[in-house]
C-alpha positions in Angstrom: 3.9 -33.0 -4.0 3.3 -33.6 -7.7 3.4 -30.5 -10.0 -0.6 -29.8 -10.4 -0.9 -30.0 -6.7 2.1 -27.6 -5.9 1.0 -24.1 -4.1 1.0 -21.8 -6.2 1.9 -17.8 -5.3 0.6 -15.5 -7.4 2.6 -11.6 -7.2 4.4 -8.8 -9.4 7.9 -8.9 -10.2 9.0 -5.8 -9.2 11.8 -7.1 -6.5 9.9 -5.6 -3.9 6.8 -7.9 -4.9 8.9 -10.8 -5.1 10.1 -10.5 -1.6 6.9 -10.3 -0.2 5.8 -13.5 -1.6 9.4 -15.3 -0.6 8.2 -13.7 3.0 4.8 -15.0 2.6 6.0 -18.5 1.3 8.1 -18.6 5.0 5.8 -17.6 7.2 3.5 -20.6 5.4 6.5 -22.8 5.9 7.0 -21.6 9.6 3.0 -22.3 10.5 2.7 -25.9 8.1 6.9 -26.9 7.7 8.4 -30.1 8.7 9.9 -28.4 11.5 6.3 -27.3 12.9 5.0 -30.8 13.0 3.4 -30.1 9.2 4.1 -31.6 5.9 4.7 -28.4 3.7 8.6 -28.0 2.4 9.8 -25.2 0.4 10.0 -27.4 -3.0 6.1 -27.2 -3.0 5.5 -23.8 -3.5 5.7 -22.4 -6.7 5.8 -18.3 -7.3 4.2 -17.4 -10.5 5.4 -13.9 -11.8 2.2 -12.1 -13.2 2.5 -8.7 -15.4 0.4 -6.6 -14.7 -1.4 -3.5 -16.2 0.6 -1.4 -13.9 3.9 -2.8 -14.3 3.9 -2.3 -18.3 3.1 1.4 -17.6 6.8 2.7 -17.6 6.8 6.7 -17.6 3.5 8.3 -17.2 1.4 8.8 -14.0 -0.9 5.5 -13.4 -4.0 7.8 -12.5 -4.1 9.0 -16.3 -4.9 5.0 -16.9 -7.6 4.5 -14.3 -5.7 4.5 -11.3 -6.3 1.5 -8.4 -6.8 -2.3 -9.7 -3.8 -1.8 -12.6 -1.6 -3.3 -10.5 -3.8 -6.4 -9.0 -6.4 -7.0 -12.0 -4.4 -9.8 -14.0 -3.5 -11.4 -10.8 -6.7 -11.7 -9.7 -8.1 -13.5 -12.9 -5.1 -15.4 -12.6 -6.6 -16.3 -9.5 -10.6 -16.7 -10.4 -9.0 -18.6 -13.4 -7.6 -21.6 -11.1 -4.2 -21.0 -12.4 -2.8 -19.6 -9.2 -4.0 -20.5 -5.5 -3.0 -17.1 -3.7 -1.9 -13.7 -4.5 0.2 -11.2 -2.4 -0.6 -8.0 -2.6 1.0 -4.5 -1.1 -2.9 -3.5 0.2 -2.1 -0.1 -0.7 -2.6 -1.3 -4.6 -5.4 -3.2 -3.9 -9.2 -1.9 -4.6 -11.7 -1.4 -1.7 -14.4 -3.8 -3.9 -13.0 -6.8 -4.8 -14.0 -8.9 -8.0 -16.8 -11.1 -7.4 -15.4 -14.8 -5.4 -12.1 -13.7 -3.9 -11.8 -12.3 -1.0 -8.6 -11.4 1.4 -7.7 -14.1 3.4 -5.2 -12.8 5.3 -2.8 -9.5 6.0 0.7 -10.3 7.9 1.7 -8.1 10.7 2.6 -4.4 9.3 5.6 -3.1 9.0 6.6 0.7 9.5 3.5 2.6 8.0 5.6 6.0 7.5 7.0 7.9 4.7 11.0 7.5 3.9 12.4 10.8 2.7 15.8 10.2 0.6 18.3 12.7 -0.3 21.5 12.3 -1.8 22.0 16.1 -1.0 20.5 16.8 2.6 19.1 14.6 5.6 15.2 15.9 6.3 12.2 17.5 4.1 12.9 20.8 5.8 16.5 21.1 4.9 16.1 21.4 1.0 16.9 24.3 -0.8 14.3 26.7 -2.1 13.1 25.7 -5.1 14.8 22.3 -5.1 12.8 19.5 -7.2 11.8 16.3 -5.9 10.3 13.5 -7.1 7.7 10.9 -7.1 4.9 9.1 -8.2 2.7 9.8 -5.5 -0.1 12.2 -6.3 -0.6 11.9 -2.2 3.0 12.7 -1.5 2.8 15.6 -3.9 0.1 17.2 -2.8 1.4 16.9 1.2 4.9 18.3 0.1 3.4 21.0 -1.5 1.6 21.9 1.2 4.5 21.8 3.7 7.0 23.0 1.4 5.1 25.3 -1.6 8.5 26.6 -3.1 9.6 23.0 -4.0 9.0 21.4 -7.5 7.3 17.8 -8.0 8.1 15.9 -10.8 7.2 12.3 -11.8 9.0 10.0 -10.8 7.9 6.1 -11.4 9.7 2.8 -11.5 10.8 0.2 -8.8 12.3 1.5 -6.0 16.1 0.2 -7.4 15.0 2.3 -10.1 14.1 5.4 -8.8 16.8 5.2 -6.3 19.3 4.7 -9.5 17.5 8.1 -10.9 18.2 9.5 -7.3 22.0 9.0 -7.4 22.2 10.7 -11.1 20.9 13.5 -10.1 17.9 13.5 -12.1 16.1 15.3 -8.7 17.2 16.4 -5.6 15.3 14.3 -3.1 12.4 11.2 -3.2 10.3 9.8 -1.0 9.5 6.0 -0.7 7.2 3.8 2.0 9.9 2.8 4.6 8.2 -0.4 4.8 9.4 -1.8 1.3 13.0 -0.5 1.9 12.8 -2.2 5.1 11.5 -5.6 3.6 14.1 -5.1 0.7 17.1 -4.7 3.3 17.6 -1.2 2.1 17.2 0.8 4.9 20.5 2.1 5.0 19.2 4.3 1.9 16.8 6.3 4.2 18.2 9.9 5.2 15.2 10.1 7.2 11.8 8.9 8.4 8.3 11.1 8.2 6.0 11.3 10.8 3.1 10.8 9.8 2.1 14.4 11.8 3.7 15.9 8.3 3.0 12.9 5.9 0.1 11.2 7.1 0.6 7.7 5.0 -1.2 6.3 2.2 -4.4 4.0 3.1 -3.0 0.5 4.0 0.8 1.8 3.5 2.9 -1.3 5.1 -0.1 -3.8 5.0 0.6 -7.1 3.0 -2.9 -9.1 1.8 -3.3 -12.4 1.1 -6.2 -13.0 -1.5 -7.9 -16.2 -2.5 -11.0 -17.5 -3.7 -14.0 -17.7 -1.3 -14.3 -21.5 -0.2 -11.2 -22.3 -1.1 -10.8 -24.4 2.1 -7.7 -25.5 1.5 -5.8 -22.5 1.3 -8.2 -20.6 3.8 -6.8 -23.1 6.1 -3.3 -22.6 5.5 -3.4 -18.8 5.4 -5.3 -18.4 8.7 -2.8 -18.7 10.9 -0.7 -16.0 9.0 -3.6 -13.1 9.4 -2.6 -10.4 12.2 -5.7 -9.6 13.3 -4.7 -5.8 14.6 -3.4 -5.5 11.1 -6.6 -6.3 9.7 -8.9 -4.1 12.1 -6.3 -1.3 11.2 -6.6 -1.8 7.5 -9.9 -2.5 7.2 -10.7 1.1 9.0 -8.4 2.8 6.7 -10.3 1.3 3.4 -13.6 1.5 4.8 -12.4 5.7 4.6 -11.3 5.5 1.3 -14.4 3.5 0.0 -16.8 6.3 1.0 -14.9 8.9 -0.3 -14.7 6.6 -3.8 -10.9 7.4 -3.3 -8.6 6.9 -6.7 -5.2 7.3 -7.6 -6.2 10.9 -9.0 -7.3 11.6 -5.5 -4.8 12.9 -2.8 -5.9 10.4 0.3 -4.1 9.7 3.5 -5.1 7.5 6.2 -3.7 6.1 9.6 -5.4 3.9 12.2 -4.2 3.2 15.3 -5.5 0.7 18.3 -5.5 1.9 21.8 -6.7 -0.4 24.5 -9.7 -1.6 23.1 -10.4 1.5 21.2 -9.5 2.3 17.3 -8.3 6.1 16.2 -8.5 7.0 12.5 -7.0 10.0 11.1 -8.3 11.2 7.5 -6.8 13.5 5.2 -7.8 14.8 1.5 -6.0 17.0 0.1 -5.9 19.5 -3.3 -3.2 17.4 -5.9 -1.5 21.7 -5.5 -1.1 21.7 -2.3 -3.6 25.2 -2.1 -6.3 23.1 0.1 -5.7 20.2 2.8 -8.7 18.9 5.2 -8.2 16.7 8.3 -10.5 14.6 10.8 -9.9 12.4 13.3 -12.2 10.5 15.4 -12.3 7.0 18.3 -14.5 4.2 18.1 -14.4 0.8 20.2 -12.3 -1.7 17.8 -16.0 -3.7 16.7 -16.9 -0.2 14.9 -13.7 0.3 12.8 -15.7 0.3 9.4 -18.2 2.5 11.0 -15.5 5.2 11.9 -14.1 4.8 8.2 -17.1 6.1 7.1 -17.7 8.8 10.0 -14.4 10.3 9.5 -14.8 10.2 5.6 -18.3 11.9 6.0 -16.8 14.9 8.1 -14.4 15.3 5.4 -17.3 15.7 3.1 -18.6 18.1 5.5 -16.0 20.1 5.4 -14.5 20.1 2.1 -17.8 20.3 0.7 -19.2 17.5 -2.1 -17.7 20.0 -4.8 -14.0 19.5 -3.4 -14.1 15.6 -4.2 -15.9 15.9 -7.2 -13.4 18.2 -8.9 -10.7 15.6 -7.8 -12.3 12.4 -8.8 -13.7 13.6 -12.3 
């Protein structure tokens, strides 16, 4: 395949980003390889690094720069531009409206949606110390620790995840938490002291969920991307973001979301949160599967309900 007509994938750096395009460049080679009666070998693919917004953004919290779409925007002209064919994206970063001609073409199958607490110093959440400090980046994560745990200290804590495990091991805090998912897709799991049920964390919307975006009518990749999209993946996800787009979620906003299928029925579980912890408000409701983004927006409305207009307002100002 000459140069100009190479594939190209569009993602982040960060290692974790990178694997999940070298995953996403398999599982193309699995459904269109020489070995599967396609055409398609490894030599042409090419995976385009793409700095974004969010990655330049070293130290301080994201949500003090705007929150979702720092982390997908450049991609994503990079894609509307024609210099890239397809982006991979952890859904989690990406916004609930997408720019104008792309669209996501397909989400792979999702890995382990929970919450990966890590401790140099003790095995579980419940076994710190008073007062011990613990870090992360997650204004989510914060707000549900201080909730559980209101004697322990959150700091900031941002980087990749070889980073911040790096910071872990120097002491700089006494415990982190990290999606299992990406320590899972990096080979890392041997870093986890334990896992989070999501009963005490409930995740972050689309946590695990990989997305494929493209541009609309792009028939070519369409077709090459289609047989990659788990389709109980996507009915999940789409649930989850169909929440957090009524409730105009942000990254200053403490959101958590988990759907689940069950025969031919969908559960959703909604949680917002105050970022201190002082105020936590939970719904959960069932809907047959072809009403997933209905019950995003059910469940998001009784959270309205409940917390009352003002409580969101105060968060997403």
């Amino acid at each position: 395949m000459s140069a100009e007509k190479k594939i190209k994938i569009g993602t982040r750096g960060s290692p974790l980003a990178l694997a999940q395009a070298h995953e996403t460049r398999e599982r193309l080679l699995h459904a269109h390889g020489v070995e599967a009666g396609g055409s398609l070998v490894a030599e042409d693919f090419n995976i385009e690094i793409i700095s974004t917004a969010g990655d330049r953004i070293k130290e301080k919290p994201l949500r003090d720069f705007g929150g979702k779409g720092l982390f997908t925007k450049e991609i994503e002209d990079a894609l509307l531009d024609e210099r890239i064919d397809l982006a991979v994206h952890s859904m989690k970063d990406v916004q609930t409206v997408l720019p104008e001609g792309l669209h996501i073409a397909a989400m792979l199958p999702r890995e382990d949606v929970r919450d990966a607490f890590i401790s140099v110093k003790c095995g579980r959440l419940d076994d710190l110390p008073q007062g011990a400090v613990v870090g992360t980046s997650s204004l989510r994560r914060q707000a549900q620790v201080k909730a559980f745990r209101p004697d322990i200290e959150v700091v900031t804590f941002r980087g990749s995840v070889q980073t911040r495990l790096e910071k872990l091991k120097r002491g700089e805090v006494d415990a982190t938490f990290l999606a299992a998912a990406g320590l899972n897709r990096l080979r890392l799991t041997a870093e986890i002291s334990s896992l989070v049920e999501p009963d005490i964390m409930l995740p972050a919307v689309s946590q695990g969920a990989i997305g494929i975006e493209c541009r609309q009518g792009d028939r070519r990749i369409e077709a090459l991307l289609e047989p990659l999209n788990s389709i109980t993946t996507r009915q999940c996800v789409e649930t989850e973001r169909a929440f957090l787009r009524r409730l105009d979620g942000s990254c200053r906003t403490p959101i958590a979301a988990l759907a689940q299928l069950d025969d031919d029925r969908i559960i959703l579980h909604g949680q917002i949160l105050a970022p201190d912890g002082s105020q936590e408000f939970s719904a959960e409701a069932t809907a047959p599967i072809a009403e997933n983004h209905a019950l995003g927006v059910e469940v998001a409305e009784r959270l309205i309900e409940e917390a009352g207009a003002d409580f969101l307002a105060a968060l997403i100002a």
